[in-house]
KOLKOLLUM-572450 format. One record per residue (C-alpha): residue number from 1; chain; x, y, z. Coordinates in steps of 0.05 Angstrom, whole numbers, plus 32768, in hexadecimal, padded with zeros to 4 digits. Layout:
BEGIN
(rec NUM A (X Y Z));
...
***
This chain:
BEGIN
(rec 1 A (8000 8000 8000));
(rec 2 A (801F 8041 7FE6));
(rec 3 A (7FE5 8077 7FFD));
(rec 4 A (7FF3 80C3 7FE7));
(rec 5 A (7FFA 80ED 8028));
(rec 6 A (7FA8 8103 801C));
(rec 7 A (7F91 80BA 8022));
(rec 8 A (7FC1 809E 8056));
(rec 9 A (7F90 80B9 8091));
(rec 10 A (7F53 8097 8079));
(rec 11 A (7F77 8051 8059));
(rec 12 A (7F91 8052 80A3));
(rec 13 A (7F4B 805D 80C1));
(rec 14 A (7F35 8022 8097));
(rec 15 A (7F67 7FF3 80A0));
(rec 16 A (7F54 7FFE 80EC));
(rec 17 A (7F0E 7FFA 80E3));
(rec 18 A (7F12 7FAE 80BF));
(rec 19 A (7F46 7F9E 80EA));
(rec 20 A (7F73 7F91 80C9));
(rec 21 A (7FBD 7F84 80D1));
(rec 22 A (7FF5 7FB6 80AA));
(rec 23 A (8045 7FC5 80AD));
(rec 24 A (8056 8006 80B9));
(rec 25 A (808B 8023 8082));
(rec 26 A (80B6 804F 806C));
(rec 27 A (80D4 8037 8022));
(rec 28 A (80CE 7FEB 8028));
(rec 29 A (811E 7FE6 8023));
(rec 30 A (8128 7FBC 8067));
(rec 31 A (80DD 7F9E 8071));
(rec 32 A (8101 7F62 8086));
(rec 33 A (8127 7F77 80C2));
(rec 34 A (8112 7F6E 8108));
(rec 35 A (80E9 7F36 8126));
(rec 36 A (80C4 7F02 80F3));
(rec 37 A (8081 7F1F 80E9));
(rec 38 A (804B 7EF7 810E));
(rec 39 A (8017 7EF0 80D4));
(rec 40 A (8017 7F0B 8092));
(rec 41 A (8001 7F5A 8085));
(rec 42 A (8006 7F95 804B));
(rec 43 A (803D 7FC5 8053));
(rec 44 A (8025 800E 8052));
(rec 45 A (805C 8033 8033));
(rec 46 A (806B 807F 8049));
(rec 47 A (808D 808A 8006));
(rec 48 A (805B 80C0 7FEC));
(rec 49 A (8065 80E6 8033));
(rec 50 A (80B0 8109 8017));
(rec 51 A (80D1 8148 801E));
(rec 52 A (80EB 817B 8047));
(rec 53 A (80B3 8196 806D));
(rec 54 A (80EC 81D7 808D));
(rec 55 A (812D 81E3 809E));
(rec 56 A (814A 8214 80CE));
(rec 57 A (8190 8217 80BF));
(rec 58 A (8191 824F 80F5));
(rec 59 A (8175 8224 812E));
(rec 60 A (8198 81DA 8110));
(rec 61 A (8155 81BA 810C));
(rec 62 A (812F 819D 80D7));
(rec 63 A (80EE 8178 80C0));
(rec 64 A (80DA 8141 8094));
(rec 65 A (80AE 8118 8079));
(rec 66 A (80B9 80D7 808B));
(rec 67 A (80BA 80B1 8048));
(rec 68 A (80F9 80E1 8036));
(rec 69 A (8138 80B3 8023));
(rec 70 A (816E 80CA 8050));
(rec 71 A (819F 80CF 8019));
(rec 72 A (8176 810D 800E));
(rec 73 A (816F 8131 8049));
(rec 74 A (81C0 812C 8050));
(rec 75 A (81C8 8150 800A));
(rec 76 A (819A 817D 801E));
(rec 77 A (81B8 8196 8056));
(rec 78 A (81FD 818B 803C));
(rec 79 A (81E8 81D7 8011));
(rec 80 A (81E6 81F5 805A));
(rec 81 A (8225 81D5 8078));
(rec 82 A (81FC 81A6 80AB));
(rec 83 A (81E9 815E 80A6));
(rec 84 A (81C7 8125 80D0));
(rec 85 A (81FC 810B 8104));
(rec 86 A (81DD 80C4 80E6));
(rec 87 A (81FB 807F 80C8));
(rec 88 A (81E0 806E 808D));
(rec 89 A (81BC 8028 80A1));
(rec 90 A (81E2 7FE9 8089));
(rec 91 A (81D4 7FD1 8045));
(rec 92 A (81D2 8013 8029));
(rec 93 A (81EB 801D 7FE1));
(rec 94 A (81EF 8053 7FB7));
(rec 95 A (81A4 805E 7FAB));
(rec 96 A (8172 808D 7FD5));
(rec 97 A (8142 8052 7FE0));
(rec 98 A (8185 801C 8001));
(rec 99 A (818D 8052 8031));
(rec 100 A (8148 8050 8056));
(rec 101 A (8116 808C 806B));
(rec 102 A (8117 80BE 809C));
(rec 103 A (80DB 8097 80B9));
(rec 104 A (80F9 8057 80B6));
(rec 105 A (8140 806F 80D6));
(rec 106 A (8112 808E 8118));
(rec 107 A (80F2 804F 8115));
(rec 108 A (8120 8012 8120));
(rec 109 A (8145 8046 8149));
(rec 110 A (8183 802C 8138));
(rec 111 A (81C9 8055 8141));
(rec 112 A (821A 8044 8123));
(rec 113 A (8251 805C 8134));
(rec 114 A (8249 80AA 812F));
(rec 115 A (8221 80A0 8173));
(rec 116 A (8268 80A2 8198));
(rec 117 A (8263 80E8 8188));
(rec 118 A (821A 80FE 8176));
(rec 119 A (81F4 80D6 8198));
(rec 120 A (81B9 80AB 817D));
(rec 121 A (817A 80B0 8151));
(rec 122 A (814F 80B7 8191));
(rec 123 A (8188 80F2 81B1));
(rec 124 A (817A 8119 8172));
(rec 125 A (8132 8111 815E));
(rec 126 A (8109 8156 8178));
(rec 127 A (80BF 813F 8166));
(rec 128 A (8098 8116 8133));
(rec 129 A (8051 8110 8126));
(rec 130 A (8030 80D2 811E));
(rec 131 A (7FEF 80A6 8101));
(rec 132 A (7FD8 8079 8133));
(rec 133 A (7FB8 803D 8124));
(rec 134 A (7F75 8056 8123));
(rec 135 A (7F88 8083 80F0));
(rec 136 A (7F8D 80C2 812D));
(rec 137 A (7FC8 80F9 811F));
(rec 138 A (7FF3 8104 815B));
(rec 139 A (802D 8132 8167));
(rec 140 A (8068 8128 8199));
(rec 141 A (80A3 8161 81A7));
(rec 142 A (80A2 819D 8179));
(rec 143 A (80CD 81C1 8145));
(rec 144 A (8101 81DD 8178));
(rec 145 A (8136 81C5 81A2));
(rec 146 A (8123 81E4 81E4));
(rec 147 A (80DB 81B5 81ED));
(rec 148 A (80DA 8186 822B));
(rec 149 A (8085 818B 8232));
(rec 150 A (805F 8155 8243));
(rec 151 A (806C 8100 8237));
(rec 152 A (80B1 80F4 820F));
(rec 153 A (807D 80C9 81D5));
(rec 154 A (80B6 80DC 81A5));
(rec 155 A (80EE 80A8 81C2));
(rec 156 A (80B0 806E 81D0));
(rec 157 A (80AF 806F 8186));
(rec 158 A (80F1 806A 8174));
(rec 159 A (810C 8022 816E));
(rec 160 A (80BB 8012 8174));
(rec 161 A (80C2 7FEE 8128));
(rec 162 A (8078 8008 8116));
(rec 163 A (8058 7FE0 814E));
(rec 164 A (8038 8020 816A));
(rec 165 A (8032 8051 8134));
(rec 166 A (8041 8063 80ED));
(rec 167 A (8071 80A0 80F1));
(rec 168 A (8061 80D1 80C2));
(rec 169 A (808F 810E 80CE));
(rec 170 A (80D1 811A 80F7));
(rec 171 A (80F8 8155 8114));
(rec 172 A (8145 814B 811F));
(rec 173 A (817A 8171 8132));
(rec 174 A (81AC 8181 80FF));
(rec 175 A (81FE 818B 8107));
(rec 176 A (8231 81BA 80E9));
(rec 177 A (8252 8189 80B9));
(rec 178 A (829E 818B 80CD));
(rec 179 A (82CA 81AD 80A0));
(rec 180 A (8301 8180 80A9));
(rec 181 A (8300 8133 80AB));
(rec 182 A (833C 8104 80BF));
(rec 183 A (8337 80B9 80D0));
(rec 184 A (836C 8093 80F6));
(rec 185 A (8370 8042 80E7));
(rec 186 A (8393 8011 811D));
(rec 187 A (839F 7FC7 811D));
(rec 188 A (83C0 7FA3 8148));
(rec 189 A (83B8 7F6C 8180));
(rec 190 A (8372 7F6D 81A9));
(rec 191 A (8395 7F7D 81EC));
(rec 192 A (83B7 7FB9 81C5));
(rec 193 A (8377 7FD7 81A7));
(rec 194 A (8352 7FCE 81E1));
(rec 195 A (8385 7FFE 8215));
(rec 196 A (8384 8033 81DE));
(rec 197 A (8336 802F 81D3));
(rec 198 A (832E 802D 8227));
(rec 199 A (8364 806F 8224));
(rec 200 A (833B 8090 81E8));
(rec 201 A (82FD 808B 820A));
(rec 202 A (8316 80B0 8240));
(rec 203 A (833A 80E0 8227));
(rec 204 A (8329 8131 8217));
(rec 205 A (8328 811C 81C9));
(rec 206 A (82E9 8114 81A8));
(rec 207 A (82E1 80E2 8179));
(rec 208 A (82A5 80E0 8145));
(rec 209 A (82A9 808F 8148));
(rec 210 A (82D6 805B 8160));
(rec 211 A (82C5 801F 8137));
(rec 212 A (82DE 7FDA 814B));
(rec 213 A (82E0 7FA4 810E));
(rec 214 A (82E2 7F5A 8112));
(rec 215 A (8328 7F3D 80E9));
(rec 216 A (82F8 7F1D 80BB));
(rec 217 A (82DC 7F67 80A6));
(rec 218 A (8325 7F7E 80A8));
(rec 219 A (8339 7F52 8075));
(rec 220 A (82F5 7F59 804A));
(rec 221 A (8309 7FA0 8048));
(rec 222 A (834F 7F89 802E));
(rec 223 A (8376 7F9A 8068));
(rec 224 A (839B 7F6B 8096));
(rec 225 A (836D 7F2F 80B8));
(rec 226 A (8377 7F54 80F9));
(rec 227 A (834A 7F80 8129));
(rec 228 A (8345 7FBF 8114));
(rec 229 A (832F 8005 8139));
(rec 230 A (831D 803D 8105));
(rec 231 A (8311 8078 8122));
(rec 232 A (82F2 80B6 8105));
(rec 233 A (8308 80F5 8115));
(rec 234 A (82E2 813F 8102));
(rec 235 A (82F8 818B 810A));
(rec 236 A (82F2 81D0 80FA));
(rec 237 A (8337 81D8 80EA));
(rec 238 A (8367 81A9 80CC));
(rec 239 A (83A3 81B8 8112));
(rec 240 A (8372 81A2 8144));
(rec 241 A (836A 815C 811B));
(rec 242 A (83B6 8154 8112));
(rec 243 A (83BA 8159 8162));
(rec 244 A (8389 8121 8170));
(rec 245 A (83AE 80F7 8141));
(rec 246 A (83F3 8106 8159));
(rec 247 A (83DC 80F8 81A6));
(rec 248 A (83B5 80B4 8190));
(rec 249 A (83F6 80A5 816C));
(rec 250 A (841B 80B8 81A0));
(rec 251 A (83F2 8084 81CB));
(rec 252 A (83F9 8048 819C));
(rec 253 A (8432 8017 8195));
(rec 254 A (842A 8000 814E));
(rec 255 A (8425 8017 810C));
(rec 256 A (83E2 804B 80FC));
(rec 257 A (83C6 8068 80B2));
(rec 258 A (83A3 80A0 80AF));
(rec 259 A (836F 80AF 8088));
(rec 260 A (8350 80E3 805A));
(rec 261 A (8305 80EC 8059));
(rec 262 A (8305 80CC 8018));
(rec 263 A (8324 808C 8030));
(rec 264 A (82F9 8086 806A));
(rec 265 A (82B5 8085 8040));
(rec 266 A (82C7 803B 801E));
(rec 267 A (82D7 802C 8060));
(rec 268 A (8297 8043 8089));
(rec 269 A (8272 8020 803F));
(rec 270 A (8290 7FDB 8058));
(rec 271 A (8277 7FE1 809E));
(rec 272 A (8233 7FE9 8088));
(rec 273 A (823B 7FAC 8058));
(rec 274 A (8247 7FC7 8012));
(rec 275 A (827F 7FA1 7FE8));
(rec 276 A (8242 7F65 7FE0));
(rec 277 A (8231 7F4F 802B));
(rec 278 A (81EF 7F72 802A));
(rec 279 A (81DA 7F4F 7FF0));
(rec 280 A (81FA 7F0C 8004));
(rec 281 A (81DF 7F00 804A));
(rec 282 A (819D 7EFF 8067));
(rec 283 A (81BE 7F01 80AF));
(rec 284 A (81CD 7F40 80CA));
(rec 285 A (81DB 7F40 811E));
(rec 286 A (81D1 7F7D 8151));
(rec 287 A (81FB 7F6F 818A));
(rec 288 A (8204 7F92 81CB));
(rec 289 A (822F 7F8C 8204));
(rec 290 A (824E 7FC0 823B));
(rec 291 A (828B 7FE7 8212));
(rec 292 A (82C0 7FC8 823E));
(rec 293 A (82AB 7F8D 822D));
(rec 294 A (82AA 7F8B 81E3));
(rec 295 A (82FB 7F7B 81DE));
(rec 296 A (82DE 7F31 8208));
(rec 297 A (82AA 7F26 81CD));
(rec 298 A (82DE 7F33 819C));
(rec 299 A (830B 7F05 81B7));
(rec 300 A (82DB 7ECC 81BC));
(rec 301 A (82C6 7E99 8183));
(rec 302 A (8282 7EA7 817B));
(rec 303 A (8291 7EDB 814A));
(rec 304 A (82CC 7EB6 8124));
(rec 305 A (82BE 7EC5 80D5));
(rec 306 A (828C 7EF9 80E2));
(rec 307 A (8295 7F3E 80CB));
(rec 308 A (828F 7F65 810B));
(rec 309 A (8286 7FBB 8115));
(rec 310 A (827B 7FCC 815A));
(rec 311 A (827A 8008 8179));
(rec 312 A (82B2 8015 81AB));
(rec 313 A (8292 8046 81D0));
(rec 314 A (8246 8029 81E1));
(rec 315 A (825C 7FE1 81D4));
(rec 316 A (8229 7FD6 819B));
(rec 317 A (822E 7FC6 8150));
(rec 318 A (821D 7F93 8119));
(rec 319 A (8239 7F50 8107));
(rec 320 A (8226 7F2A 80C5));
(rec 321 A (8244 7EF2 809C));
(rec 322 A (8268 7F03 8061));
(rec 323 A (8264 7EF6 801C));
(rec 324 A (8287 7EB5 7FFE));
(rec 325 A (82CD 7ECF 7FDF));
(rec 326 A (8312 7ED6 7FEC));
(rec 327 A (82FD 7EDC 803A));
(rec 328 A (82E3 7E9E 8060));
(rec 329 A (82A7 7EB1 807D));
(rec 330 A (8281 7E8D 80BA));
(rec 331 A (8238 7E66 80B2));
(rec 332 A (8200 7E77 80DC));
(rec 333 A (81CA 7E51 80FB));
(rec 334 A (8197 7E4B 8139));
(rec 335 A (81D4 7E27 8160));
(rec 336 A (8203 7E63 8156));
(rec 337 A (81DB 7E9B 8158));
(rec 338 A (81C1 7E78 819F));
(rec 339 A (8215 7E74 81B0));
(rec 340 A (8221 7EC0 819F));
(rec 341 A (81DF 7ED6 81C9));
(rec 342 A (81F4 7EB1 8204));
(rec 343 A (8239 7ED7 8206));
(rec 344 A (8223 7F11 81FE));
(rec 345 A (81F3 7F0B 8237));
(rec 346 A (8232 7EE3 825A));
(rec 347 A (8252 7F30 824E));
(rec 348 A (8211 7F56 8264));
(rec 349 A (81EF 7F5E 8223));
(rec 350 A (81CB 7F47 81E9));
(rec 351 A (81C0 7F38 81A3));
(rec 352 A (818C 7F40 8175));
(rec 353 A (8177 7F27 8133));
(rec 354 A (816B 7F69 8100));
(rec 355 A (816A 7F35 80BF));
(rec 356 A (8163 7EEA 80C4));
(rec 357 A (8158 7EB9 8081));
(rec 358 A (8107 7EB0 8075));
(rec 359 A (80F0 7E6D 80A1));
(rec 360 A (812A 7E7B 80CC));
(rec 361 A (80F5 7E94 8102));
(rec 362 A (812B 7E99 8136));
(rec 363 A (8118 7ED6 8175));
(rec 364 A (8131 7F15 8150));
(rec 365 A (812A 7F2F 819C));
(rec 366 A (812C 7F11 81E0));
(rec 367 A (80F5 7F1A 8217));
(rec 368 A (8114 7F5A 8244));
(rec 369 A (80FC 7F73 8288));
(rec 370 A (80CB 7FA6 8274));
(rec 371 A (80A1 7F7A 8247));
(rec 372 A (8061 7F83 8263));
(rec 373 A (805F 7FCA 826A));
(rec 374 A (8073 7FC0 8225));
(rec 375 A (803B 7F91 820F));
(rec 376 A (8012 7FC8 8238));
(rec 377 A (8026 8006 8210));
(rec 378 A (8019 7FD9 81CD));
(rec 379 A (7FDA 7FD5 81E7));
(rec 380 A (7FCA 8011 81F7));
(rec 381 A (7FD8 802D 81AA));
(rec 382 A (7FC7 7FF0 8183));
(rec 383 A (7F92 7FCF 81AB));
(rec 384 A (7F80 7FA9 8164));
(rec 385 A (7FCA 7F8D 8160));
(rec 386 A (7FC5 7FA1 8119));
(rec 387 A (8008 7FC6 8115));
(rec 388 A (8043 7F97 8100));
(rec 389 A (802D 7F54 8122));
(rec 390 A (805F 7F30 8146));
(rec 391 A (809E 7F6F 8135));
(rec 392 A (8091 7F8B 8182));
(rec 393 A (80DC 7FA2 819F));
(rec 394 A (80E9 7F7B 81E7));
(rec 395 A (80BC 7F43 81D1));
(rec 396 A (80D4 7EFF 81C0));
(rec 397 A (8087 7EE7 81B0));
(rec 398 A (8066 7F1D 81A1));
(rec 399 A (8012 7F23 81AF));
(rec 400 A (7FD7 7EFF 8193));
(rec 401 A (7FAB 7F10 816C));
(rec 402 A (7F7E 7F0D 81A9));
(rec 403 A (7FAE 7F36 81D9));
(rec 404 A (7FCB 7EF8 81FE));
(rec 405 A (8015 7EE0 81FA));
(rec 406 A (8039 7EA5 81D7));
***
């Protein structure tokens, strides 16, 4: 279903009136990400609701509609020196529609490695409106920075993965775009990366990322099979970037390459799986586990032959198989992917499943704490359970169609 933005409000009101079930979207590019949906429904694309609805280059924030590729909202802002503090979402190419919509980014609510320095999605989002499943408008936040009124709706819908709400409109916060890029790439021995990443994190330098590869994505990327840290350095003058780099050097014992803006983008491509993994695989892992612990994951076997970029600041990244070639890759199953959750959680974390092969039907989440206030807020704005069936975040089972639990 691909409404225009004049017949989404009553298609909406309908499809809530027959009861019947519907997946919130933005461009359709990753329908198949997230938990296994529980029974088979219509995808109601946002791709009609596009454009720039205003920018205040003056106050750094802007709005959009949420069917906008993302691809575009950077180039727009790129004519006012600013851009989206944002990773574009693995498996994006070189088209509009690979790298997602606005809508969809808020969404899944997912962040890479940029949050080190900007935060994520949910830090930068100022307000959205909303359809609800009853086909009601709602608004959350505003237009301005300074607006802390009344129930924080906006961050309960992002990482919701349209089981509350189709989002229809966003408001972010835009950055200066730094004049003056520089990235700094280190391999070396685990125990060796993992003192200078502990020192970095500490120290007065700020970073825009700290990424930690897996050897497997090292050498997919055509660099030595070893651990890798690439970190990503930004500036408004060119002498302030050549400091960082001489301290961090000064701090490391082996050799270093630095890195011109240009060279980092293939670079920053691979970790979102360009070079054929995104086309190749249909398993793509979210893992999580405390930042000082993500040098113990690394060195375990669970993730031998998986391409690996994690996060070395929040502890969290994406792991994936790689493509049959010149680099032997690792096969995944229910037994493995039940190995690698159970260290993680042996580290105080977790892993989910964002992309699994169809029948796989493995948990793309695992039950957490808050699961019935969950269930309860689901509730509360789908009391139908017509809005993505069986895709609700902190839910292994999901609901019935009758409101009980598997």
């Amino acid at each position: 279903m691909r409404p225009e933005s004049n017949e989404l409000d009553a298609l909406v009101r309908e499809l809530h009136r027959q009861g019947t079930a519907w997946l919130p979207s933005g461009l359709g590019s990753r329908l198949d990400w997230g938990a296994p949906l529980r029974q088979r429904c219509e995808p109601l694309s946002c791709a009609e609701l596009r454009g720039i609805v205003e920018h205040n280059p003056g106050d750094f924030t802007i709005s959009v509609r949420a069917g906008t590729p993302l691809v575009e909202v950077q180039e727009a802002l790129a004519h006012h020196r600013q851009w989206l503090a944002l990773d574009l979402p693995w498996g994006s190419a070189t088209t509009a529609t690979s790298t997602g919509s606005i809508g969809g980014l808020v969404a899944r609510g997912l962040s890479g490695g940029y949050r080190q320095r900007h935060l994520g999605v949910r830090d930068q989002l100022i307000g959205l409106q909303l359809l609800r499943a009853d086909g009601v408008r709602a608004r959350a936040g505003g237009r301005v920075v300074k607006n802390v009124a009344g129930y924080d709706l906006m961050r309960l819908f992002c990482g919701s993965w349209g089981s509350l709400g189709l989002i229809t409109e966003v408001t972010l916060r835009t950055q200066p775009l730094p004049p003056v890029r520089r990235g700094l790439l280190l391999q070396g021995s685990l125990a060796e990366l993992a003192a200078l990443s502990r020192w970095l994190l500490h120290s007065c330098l700020t970073p825009e990322r700290i990424d930690l590869w897996s050897a497997a994505l090292a050498a997919a990327a055509g660099l030595e099979a070893q651990a890798l840290l690439l970190i990503g350095l930004a500036s408004v003058e060119a002498g302030s970037l050549a400091d960082q780099i001489a301290t961090i050097r000064q701090r490391w014992p082996g050799a270093s390459q630095e890195l011109e803006a240009e060279a980092m983008a293939p670079l920053l491509a691979r970790s979102r799986g360009e070079g054929g993994s995104a086309e190749s695989t249909d398993w793509l892992l979210r893992l999580g586990v405390p930042a000082d612990r993500a040098w113990d994951l690394l060195a375990g076997r669970d993730l031998e032959g998986l391409a690996l970029d994690l996060s070395a600041g929040s502890g969290i990244g994406l792991a994936w198989p790689l493509p049959a070639g010149p680099v032997a890759s690792a096969c995944l199953d229910a037994g493995r992917i039940a190995a690698l959750r159970e260290h993680c959680r042996q580290l105080g974390g977790w892993l989910t499943l964002l992309r699994q092969p169809a029948g796989s039907n493995l948990p793309a989440w695992q039950d957490v704490p808050s699961r019935p206030l969950i269930e309860a807020v689901k509730r509360q704005f789908d009391p139908k359970l017509q809005l993505a069936p069986g895709r609700l975040p902190g839910v292994a089972a999901g609901l019935q169609a009758n409101g009980s639990t598997r």
